[in-house]
Every structure is written in structure tokens, then in C-alpha cells.
N, C-alpha and C positions, 0 to 999 in steps of 0.2 A: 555623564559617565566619566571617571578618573580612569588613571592609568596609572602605572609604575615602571615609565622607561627605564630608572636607571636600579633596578633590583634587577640583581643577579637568578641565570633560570637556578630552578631546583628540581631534582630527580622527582619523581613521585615515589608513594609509600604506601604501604598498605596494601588493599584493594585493588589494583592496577586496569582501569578501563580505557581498552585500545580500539573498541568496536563497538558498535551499539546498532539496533534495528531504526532502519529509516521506513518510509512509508515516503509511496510514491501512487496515488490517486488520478483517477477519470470518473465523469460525469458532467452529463450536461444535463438541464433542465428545461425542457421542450412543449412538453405535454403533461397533462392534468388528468389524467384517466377520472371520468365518472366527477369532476370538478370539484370535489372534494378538498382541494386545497390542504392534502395531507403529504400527497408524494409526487413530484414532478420525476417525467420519466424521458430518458434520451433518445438514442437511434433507433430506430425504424427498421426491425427484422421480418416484416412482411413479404419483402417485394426481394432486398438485400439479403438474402439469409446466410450469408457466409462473409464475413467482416471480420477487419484485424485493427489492434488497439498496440498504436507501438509506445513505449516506454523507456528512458534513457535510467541509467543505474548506477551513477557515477558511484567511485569510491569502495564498489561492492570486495567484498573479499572474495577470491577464488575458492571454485569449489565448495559453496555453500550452502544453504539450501536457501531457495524461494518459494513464497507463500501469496498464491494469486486466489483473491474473495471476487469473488463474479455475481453480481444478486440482475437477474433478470425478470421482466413480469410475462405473464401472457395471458390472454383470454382464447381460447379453443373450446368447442363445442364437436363431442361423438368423439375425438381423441384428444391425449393431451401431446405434451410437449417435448423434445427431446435434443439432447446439445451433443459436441460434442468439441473438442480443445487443441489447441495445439500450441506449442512452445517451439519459435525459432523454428516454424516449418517441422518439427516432429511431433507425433499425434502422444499425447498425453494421457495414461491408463483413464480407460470407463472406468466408472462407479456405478452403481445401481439404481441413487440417486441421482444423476444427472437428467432429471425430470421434471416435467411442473404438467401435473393433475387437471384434467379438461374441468370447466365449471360445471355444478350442478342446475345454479339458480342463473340464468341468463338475465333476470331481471335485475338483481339484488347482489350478484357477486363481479364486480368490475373486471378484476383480476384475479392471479392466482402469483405469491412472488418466489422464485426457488433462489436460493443462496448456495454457490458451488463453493467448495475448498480445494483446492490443490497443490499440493506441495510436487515443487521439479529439484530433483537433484543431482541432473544431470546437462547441467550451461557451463559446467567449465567456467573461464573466464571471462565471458561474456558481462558487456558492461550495459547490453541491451534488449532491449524483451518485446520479440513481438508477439502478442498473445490475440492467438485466431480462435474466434468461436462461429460455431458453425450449427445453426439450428432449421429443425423438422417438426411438422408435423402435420400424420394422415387428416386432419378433421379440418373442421372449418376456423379458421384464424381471424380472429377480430379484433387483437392487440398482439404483438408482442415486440416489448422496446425494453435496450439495456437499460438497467436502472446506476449500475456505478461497475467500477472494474480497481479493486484495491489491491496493492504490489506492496509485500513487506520481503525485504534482506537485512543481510548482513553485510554495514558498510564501517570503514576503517575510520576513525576518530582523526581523522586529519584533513587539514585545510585544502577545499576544494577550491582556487580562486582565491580571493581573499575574503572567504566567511563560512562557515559552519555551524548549523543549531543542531542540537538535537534534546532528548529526552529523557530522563531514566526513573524508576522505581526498584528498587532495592532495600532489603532489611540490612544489610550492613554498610558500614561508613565504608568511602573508598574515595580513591584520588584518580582522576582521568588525566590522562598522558595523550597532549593532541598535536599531532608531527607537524611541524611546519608552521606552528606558533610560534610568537614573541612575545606577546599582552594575548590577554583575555577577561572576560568578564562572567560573571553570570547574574538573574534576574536580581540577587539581593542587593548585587555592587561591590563584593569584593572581587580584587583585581592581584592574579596570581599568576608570574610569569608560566607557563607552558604547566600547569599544574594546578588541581582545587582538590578542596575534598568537603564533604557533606556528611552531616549527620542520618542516621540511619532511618529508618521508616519513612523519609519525606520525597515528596514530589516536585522538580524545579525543574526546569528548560532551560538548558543555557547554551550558551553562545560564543563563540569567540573568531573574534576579524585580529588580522595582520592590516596594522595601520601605520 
């Protein structure tokens, strides 16, 4: 990997990206429901049925919204299943769906998996996320374990520590402005002080350390 210490910064142009969605993930792989060797599944909401998954969010910008994917499985027989959320100790609107369906075939049907959405717009400046889920239900329970808990924001384009990746897709060319840079790189190897820019419809990952 090069660099170009001694090239002077330059403004960016264009397009100007100061923010981009980061992803911030949990799961663990535990258990093999039915051994199938297709989906390995986490904690254990049998016995625990009220569990919180804390989450750190550096960088996030205030005031903006967060997007929490919760996929959980269950196996229940005579009722099914029922969750319900919480963000930072405040309970987080029902949905209708916030459910997962008792099995029919006890032989033949493992599980049952419900994928929850929810969007919080109201963390303020919170840089951290404890997200409580909290599950019921009347019938008889034979599984039910978190399968994953995905955390997308909106975080500021700037050097957290000394490094930063992130992601983008975009139809037009633009240039990212990343605070707190000096050198930077991205996956092809050109090297732009505090400034790139990319051509339009493509997908790259890039990156940039203060070295």
C-alpha cells in the first residue's frame, strides 16, 4: 500500500459524502435445530425470556434514525409466539406482526423463523443501544432462540481512532470528505489526501487509517 505524504489536502467536489450507514451485528451459533446443518441458532429464550443485547454506535450522528432487524425462531405447539422491544429502557411501538405462528406438523416442521423491523427515532444522542426483547407464549415451547440482532445508523465519515471502513453504492460519481484524515486509501490503491472520488454505478469498500 503507497501513500502520498507530501501532496497537499484538497477540498472535495462534487457529490460530497460526510455520512454513510454502518452495521453493527450479534449472533452467536449454538445450536442446530432438527441438525440440518442449515441454520445455527443463539440464546436460549425458554427459561430467560426477557434478555437485552447492548450495542456500542460510535460515530453515529444525532438525531437519526436506527434501524434494529431481530430474526428469532421458535417451535410452540396450541399457541404461538409473541415479543415485545425495548430501546434504552423505553418500550418500542407493537406491530401486528410481532409474532411467530405455533407449528402445525410437530414432526416435520423444526421451527418457525419471524424477522422483526424496527425503526427508533427517538435516541437523541445516544451513542448506545441497549435493545431488550422480551418474549411469551400460552402453549407449549420446544425451541425458541435468537437467531441474530442487526443494528444499521447513520455514522459521520470520520476517523474513529486511527481507522475507518466503510461502504457505498451509488448511481452517481461523488467525492467523500473524511474529518480527521491525512492519507487514505481505498481497495483499487489510489491514494488521496482527505478526498476520492469514484465512478458512478460501482461498488468498493474503502478505508482510510491516519498513519
Amino acid at each position: 500500500m503507497s501513500t502520498s505524504p507530501h501532496q497537499p489536502p484538497r477540498t472535495p467536489s462534487g457529490n460530497v459524502v460526510t455520512t454513510f450507514t454502518e452495521r453493527t451485528f450479534h449472533e452467536q451459533e449454538t445450536v442446530n435445530p432438527g441438525e440440518t446443518g442449515r441454520v445455527l441458532l443463539g440464546e436460549d429464550f425458554r427459561y430467560n425470556t426477557n434478555q437485552t443485547f447492548d450495542f456500542d454506535l460510535p460515530g453515529r450522528v444525532p438525531n437519526t434514525e436506527v434501524r434494529v432487524y431481530t430474526s428469532f425462531a421458535a417451535k410452540t405447539a396450541n399457541q404461538g409466539s409473541s415479543f415485545t422491544f425495548k430501546a434504552n429502557g423505553t418500550n418500542v411501538p407493537a406491530a401486528t406482526n410481532d409474532q411467530i405462528s405455533q407449528v402445525s406438523d410437530m414432526q416435520h416442521q423444526h421451527y418457525f423463523v419471524g424477522n422483526f423491523s424496527k425503526r427508533l427515532n427517538d435516541l437523541g444522542d445516544a451513542t448506545k443501544l441497549a435493545w431488550n426483547i422480551n418474549y411469551s407464549s400460552g402453549g407449549t415451547i420446544y425451541l425458541a432462540r435468537l437467531n441474530y440482532i442487526t443494528v444499521n445508523y447513520t455514522r459521520n465519515l470520520a476517523l474513529s481512532g486511527s481507522e475507518v471502513a466503510w461502504g457505498l453504492v451509488a448511481n452517481d460519481p461523488m467525492s467523500f470528505a473524511v474529518s480527521g484524515a491525512q492519507r487514505w486509501h481505498h481497495g483499487v490503491g489510489r491514494d488521496n489526501p482527505l478526498e476520492s472520488h469514484r465512478h458512478a454505478g460501482t461498488h468498493q469498500r474503502w478505508q482510510c487509517n491516519l498513519r
